[in-house]
MARLUM-411854 format. One record per residue: residue in one letter; y, z, x of N, C-alpha, C in turn. Coordinates in steps of 0.05 Angstrom, whole numbers, plus 32768, in hexadecimal, padded with zeros to 4 digits. Atoms other than C-alpha are relative to their C-alpha. Example, Ala and Ser with C-alpha at 12.3 -4.5 7.8 and 13.67 -1.06 7.14 Angstrom:
2
A7FE8800080127FA6809C80F6801880008012S7FE87FFF7FF07FEB808F81118016800E7FF1
//
This chain:
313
X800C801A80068DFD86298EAE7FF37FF48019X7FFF800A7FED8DF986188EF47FD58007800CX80287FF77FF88DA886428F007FF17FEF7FF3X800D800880138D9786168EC17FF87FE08016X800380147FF48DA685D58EF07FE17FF48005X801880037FE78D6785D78F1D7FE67FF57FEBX80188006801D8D3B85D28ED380057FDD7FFBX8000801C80028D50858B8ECD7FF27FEF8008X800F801A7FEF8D2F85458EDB80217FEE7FFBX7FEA80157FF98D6385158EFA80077FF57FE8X7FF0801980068D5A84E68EC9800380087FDAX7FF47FF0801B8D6685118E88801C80098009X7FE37FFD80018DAE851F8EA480077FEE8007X7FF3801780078DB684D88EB180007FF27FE6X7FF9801480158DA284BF8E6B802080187FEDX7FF07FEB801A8DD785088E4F801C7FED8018X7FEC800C7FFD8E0E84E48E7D80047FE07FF6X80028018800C8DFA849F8E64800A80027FE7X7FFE7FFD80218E0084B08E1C8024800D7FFEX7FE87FFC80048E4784D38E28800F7FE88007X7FF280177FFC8E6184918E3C7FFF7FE67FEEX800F801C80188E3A84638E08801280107FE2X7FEE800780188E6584558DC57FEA80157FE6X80137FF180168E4584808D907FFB7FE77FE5X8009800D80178E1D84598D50801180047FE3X7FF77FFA801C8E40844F8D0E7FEF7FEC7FEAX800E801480128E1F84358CD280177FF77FDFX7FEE800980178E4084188C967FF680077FDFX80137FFF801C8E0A84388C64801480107FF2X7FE87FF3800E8E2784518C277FEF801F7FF5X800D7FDD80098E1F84A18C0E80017FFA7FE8X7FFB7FF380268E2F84918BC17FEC80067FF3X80187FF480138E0584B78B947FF080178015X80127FEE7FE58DF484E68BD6801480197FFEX7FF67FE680008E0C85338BD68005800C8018X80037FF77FED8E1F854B8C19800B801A8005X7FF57FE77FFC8E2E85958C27800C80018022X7FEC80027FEC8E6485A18C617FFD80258004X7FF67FEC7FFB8E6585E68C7E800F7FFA801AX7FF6800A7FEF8E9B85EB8CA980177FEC7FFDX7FF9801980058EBF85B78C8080277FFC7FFEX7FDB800A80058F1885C88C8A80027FF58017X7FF380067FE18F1C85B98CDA7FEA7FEC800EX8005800E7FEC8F0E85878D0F7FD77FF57FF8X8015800C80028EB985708D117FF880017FDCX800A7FFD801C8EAB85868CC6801A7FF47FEBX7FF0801580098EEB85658CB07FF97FEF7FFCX8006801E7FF38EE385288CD27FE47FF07FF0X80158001800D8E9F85288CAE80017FF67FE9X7FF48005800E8EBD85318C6E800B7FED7FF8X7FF1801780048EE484F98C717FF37FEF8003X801880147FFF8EAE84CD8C837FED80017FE6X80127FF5801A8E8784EC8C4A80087FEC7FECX7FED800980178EBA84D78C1C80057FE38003X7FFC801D7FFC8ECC84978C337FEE7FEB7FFFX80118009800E8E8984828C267FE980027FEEX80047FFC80138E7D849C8BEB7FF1801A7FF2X80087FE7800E8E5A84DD8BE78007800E7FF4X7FF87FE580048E5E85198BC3800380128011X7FFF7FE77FE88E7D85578BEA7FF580137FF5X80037FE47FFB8E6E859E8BED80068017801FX7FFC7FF67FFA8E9685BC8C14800880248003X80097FED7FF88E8B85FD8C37801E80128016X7FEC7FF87FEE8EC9862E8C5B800C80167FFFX80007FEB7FFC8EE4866A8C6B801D800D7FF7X7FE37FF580018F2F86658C5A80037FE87FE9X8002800E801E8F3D86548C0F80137FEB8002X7FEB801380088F7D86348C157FF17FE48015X8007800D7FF28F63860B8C497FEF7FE57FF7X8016801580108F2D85F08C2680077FEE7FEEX7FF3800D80158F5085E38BE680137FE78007X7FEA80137FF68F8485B68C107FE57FEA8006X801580097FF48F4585918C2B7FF27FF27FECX8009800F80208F2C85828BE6800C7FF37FEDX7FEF8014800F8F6085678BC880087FF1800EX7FFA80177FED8F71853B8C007FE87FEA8004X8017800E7FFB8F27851D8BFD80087FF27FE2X7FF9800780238F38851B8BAD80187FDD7FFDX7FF1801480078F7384F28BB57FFE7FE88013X800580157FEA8F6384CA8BF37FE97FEC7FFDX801780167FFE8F1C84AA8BE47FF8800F7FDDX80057FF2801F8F1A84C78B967FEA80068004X801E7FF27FFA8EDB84F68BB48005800E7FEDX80057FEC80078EBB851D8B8D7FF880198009X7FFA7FEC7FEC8EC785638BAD7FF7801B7FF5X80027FE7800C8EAA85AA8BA4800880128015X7FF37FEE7FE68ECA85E98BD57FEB801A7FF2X80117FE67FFE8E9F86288BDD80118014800EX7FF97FF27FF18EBE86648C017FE780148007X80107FE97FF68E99868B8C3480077FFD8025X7FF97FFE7FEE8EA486AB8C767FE480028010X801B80077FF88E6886988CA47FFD801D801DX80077FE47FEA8E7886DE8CD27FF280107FE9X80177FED80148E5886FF8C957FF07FF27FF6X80108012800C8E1A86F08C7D7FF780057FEBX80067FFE80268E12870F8C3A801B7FE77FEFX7FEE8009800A8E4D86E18C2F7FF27FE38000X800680147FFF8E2086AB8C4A7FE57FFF7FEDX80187FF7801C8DDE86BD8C23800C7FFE7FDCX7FE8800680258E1886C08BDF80097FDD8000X7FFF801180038E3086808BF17FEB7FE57FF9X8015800880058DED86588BFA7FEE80037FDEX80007FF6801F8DE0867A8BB380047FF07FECX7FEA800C800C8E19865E8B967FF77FDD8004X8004801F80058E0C86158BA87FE77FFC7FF8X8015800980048DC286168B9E7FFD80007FE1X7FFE8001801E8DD2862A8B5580157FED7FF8X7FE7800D7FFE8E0D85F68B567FFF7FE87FFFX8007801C7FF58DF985B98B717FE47FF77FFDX8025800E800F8DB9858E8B537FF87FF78016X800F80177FE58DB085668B99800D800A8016X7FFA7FFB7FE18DB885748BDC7FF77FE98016X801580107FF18DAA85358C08800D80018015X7FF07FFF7FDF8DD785438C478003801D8003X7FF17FE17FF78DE6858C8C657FFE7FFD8024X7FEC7FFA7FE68E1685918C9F800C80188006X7FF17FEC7FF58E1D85CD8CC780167FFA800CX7FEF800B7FE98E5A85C58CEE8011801F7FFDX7FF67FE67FF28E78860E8CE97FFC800C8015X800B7FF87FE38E83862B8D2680108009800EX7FE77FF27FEF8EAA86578D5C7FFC8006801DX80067FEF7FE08EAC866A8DA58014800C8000X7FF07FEA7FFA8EC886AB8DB5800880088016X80017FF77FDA8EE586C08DFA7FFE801A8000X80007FDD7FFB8EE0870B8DEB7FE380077FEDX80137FF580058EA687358DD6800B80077FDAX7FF97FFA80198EAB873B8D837FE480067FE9X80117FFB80168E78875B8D51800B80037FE2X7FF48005801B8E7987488D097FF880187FECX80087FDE800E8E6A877D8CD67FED800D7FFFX801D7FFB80048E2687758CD87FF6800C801FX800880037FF08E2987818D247FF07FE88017X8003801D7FF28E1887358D3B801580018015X7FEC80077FF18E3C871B8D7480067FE77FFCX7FF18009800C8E7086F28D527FFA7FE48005X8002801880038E6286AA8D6C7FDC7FF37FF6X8019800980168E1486BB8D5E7FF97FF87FEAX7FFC800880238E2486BF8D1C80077FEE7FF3X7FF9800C80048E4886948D0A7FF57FD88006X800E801C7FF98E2886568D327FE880007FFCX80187FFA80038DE7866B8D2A7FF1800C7FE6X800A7FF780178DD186A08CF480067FF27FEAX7FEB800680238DFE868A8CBD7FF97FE47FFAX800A8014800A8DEF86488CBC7FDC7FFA8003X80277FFD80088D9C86578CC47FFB80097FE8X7FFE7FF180208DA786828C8380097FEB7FF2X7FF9801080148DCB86478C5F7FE77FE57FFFX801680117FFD8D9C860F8C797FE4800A7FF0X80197FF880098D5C863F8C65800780067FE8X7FF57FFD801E8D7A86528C1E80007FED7FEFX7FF7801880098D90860C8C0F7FE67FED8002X801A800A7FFB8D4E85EF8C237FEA7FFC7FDDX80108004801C8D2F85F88BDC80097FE97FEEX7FEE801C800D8D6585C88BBE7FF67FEA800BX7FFE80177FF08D60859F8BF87FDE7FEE7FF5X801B800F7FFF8D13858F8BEE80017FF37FE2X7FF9801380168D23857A8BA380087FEB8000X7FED801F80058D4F85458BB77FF07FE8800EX800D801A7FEB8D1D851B8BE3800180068014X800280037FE38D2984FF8C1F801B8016800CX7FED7FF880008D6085328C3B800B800D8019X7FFF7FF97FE98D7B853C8C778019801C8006X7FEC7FE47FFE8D9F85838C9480077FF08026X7FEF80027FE68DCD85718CDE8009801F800AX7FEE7FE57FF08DDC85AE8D0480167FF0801BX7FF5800B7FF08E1B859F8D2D7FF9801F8011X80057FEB7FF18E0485BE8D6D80127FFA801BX7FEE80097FF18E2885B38DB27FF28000801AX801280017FE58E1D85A28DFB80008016800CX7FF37FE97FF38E3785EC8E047FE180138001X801C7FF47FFC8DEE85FB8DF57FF080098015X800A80047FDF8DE085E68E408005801F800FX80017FE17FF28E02862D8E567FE780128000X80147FE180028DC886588E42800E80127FF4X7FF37FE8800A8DD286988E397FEE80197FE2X80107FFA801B8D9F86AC8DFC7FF48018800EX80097FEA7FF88D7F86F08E0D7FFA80097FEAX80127FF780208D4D87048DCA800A80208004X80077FE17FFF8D5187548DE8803080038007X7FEB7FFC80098D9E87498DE380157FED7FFDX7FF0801880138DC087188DB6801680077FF3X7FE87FF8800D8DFB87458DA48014800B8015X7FF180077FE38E1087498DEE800980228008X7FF87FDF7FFB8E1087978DED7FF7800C8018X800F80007FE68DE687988E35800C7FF38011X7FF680197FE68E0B87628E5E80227FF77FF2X7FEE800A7FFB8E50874E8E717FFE7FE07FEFX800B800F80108E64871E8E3D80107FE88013X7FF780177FF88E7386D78E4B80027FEB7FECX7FF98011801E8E9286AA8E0F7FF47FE08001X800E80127FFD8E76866C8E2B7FDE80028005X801F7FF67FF58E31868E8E3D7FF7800D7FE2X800A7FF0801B8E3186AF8DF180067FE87FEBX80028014800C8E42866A8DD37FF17FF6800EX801E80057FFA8E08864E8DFC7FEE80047FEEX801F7FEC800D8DDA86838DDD7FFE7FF37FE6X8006800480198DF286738D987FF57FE17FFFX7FFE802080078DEB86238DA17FE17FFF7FFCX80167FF97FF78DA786358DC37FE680057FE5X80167FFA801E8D86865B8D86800B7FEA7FF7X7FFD801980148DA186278D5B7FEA7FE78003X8008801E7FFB8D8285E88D7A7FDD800D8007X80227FF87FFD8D3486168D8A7FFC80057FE5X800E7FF980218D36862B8D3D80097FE47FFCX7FFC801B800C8D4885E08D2C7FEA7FED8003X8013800D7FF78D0A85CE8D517FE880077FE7X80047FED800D8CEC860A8D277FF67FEE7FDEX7FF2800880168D0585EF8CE57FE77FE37FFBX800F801A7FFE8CE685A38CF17FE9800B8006X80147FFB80098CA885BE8CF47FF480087FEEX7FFC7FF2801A8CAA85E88CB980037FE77FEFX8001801580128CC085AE8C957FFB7FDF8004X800A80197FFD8C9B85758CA87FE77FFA7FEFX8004800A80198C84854E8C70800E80067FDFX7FF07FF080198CB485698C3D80127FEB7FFDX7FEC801680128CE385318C2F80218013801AX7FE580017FF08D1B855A8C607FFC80038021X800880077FE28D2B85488CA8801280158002X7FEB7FF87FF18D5085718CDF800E7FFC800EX7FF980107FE78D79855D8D19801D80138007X7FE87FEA7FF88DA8857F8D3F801B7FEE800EX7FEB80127FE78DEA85528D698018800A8008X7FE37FF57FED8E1E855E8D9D80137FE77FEEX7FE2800A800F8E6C85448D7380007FEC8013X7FE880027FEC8E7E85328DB980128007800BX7FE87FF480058EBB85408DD8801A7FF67FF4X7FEF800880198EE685428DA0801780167FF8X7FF37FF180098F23856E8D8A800180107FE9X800B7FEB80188F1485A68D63801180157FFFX7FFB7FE27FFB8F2A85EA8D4C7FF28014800BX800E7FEA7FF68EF8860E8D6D8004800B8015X7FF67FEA7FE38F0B86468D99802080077FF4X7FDF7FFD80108F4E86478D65800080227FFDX80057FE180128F3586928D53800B8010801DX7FFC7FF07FE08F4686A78DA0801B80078005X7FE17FF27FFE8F8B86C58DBB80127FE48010X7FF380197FF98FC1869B8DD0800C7FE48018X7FFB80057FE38FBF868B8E177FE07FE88004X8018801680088F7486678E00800A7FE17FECX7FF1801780138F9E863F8DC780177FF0800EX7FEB80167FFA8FD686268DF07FEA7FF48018X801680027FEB8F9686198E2D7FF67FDF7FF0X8018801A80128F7585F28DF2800C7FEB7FF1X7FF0801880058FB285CA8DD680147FEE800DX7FEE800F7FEB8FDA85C18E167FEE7FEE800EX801480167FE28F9E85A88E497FEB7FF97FF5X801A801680078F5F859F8E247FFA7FF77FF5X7FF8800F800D8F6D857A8DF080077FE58005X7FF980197FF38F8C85458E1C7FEC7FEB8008X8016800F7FF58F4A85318E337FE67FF97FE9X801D800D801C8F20852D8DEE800B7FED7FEEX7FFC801980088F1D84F68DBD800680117FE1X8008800080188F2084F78D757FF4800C7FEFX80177FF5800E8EFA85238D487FF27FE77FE8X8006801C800C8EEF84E08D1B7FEA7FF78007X802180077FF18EB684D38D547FE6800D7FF9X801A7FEF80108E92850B8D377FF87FFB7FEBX8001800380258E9B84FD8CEA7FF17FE18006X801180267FF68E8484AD8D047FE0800D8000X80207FFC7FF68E4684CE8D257FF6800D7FE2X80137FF080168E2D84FD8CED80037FF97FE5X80018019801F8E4584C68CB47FDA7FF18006X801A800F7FF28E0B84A18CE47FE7800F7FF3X80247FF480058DD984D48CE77FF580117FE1X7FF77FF580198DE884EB8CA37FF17FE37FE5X8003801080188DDC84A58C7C7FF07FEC8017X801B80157FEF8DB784728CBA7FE37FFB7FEEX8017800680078D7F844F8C977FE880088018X801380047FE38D5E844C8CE07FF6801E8008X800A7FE27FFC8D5984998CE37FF280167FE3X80117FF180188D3A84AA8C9E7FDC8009800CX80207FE97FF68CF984DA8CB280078002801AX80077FEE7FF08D1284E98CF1800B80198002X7FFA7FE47FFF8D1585308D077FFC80128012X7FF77FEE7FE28D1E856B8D3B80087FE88017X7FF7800E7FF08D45853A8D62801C8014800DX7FE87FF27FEA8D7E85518D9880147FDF7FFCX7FF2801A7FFF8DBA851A8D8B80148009801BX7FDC80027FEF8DFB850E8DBA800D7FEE7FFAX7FF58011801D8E2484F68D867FE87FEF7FE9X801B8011801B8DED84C48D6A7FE87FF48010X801680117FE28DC984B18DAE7FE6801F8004X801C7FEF7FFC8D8184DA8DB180098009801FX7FFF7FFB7FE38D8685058DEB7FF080218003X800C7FE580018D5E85408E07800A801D8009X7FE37FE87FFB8D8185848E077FF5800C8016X800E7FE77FF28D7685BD8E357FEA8003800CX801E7FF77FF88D3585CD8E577FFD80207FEDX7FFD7FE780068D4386148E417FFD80007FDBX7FFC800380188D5285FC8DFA7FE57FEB7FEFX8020800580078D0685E18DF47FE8800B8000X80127FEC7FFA8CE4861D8E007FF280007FE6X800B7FF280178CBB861E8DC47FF6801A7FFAX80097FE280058C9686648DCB8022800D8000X7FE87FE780128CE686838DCD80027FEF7FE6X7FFF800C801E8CF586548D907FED80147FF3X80137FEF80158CC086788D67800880228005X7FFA7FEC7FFD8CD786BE8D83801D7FFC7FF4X7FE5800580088D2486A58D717FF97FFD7FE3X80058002800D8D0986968D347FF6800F7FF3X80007FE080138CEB86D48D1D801580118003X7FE37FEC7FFB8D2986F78D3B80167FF47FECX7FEB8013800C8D5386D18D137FF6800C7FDEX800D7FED80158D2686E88CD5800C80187FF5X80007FDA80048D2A872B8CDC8021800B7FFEX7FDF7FF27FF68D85872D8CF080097FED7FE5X7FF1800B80198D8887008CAA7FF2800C7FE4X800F7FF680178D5787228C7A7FF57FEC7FF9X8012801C80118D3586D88C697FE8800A7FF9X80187FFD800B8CEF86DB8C567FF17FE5800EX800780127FFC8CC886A88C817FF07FF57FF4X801D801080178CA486788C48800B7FE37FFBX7FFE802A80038CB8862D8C5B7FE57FFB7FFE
//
């Protein structure tokens, strides 16, 4: 992260420290009669979401990888704010599972006016999924580009409709390399390969908002904050007691997240906007690295080609 430094202007890492200290936006608008799809939706930011969902009134569609999980998750929305609740199963390291799922709801669900990525993993060891991805690519990146671009046909039916990618400040590492994105060339680094994936994410999101500008759906990508999550739960156990003994002590709430992306999710004040970079709900500009437009469009056909899509936004 540290080479990336020198790319900065002063006062773009004074407004990204400003904004970590400023109170995040909540709005009081209501979702009822609004459909929001949750991937991501048993643990910590896609929870938290959830419950915000529900509490002001939307429809769910929840999205997840571990059945029982989900099911507990749905009936607790059921009996807690009497949501109306739908659960999907799919594992977002495969992506014929994610291409099946996307399927499934687009034949399922009449409206789509919210979609929330928030699945997501960082890995500390080197892991290829069946397909040969490297495991946090996939999962933070491919899998939810394949559900977003799938789901997109619904989405433009319903109107105005906004898709949130939860992306992270972990983006800042770097790390993205087009001539090797499966880390089979270079010493891996789990913070430098969750970079990469945040990385593509937030240049195809730029991608995306161009593609669909004038269509009735916005994009926008935002950092949770630091918030307590499961992520990095999939790692061995000397990372899990790391991540529930010490660093945990120092984050807030995942609640702060579900607040923010209730915000950017239903905010009157942000209807049409789009390719925005949040931090929590505060506009902020990501990366130097993560503005490159000419890689965006190369990430973007690469991304094509390792999901089988068909580019015809």
């Amino acid at each position: 992260m540290f080479r990336y430094l020198k790319q900065y202007h002063m006062a773009d890492m004074k407004a990204m420290l400003h904004n970590q200290r400023t109170p995040h936006h909540r709005t009081t608008a209501s979702l009822a009669g609004k459909t929001v799809v949750i991937a991501g939706a048993t643990s910590g930011v896609g929870l938290a979401a959830a419950g915000e969902v529900a509490r002001f009134g939307g429809r769910l569609v929840l999205l997840a990888r571990n059945a029982q999980k989900g099911r507990a998750v749905q009936a607790r929305l059921e009996q807690d704010f009497q949501a109306q609740v739908s659960f999907f199963l799919a594992d977002f390291a495969r992506l014929a599972e994610v291409h099946r799922v996307a399927e499934e709801v687009a034949c399922t669900v009449e409206r789509i006016d919210v979609l929330v990525n928030s699945a997501g993993l960082h890995s500390t060891r080197k892991i290829h999924t069946e397909d040969g991805h490297e495991l946090a690519f996939c999962v933070n990146h491919l899998a939810p580009f394949v559900l977003t671009h799938r789901l997109l046909p619904r989405m433009k039916q319903s109107g105005a409709t906004r898709v949130l990618q939860v992306n992270s400040q972990g983006h800042r590492f770097g790390g993205l390399n087009l001539a090797d994105l499966a880390w089979r060339r270079r010493v891996y680094s789990g913070l430098r390969a969750y970079g990469a994936s945040k990385t593509a994410q937030l240049l195809s999101a730029w991608e995306f908002a161009d593609r669909l500008e004038g269509s009735g759906v916005t994009i926008n990508a935002m950092h949770p904050g630091e918030v307590r999550t499961g992520i990095g739960s999939n790692n061995g156990p000397l990372y899990r007691w790391y991540q529930r003994r010490l660093l945990w002590r120092f984050l807030g709430d995942a609640r702060v997240a579900g607040e923010s992306l209730h915000y950017l999710a239903a905010a009157p004040e942000l209807e049409g906007v789009s390719g925005r970079y949040f931090n929590r709900t505060h506009p902020e500009k990501p990366a130097p690295h993560a503005l490159d437009r000419a890689l965006g469009r190369r990430v973007w056909e690469r991304t094509m080609e390792l999901t089988g899509l068909t580019d015809d936004l």
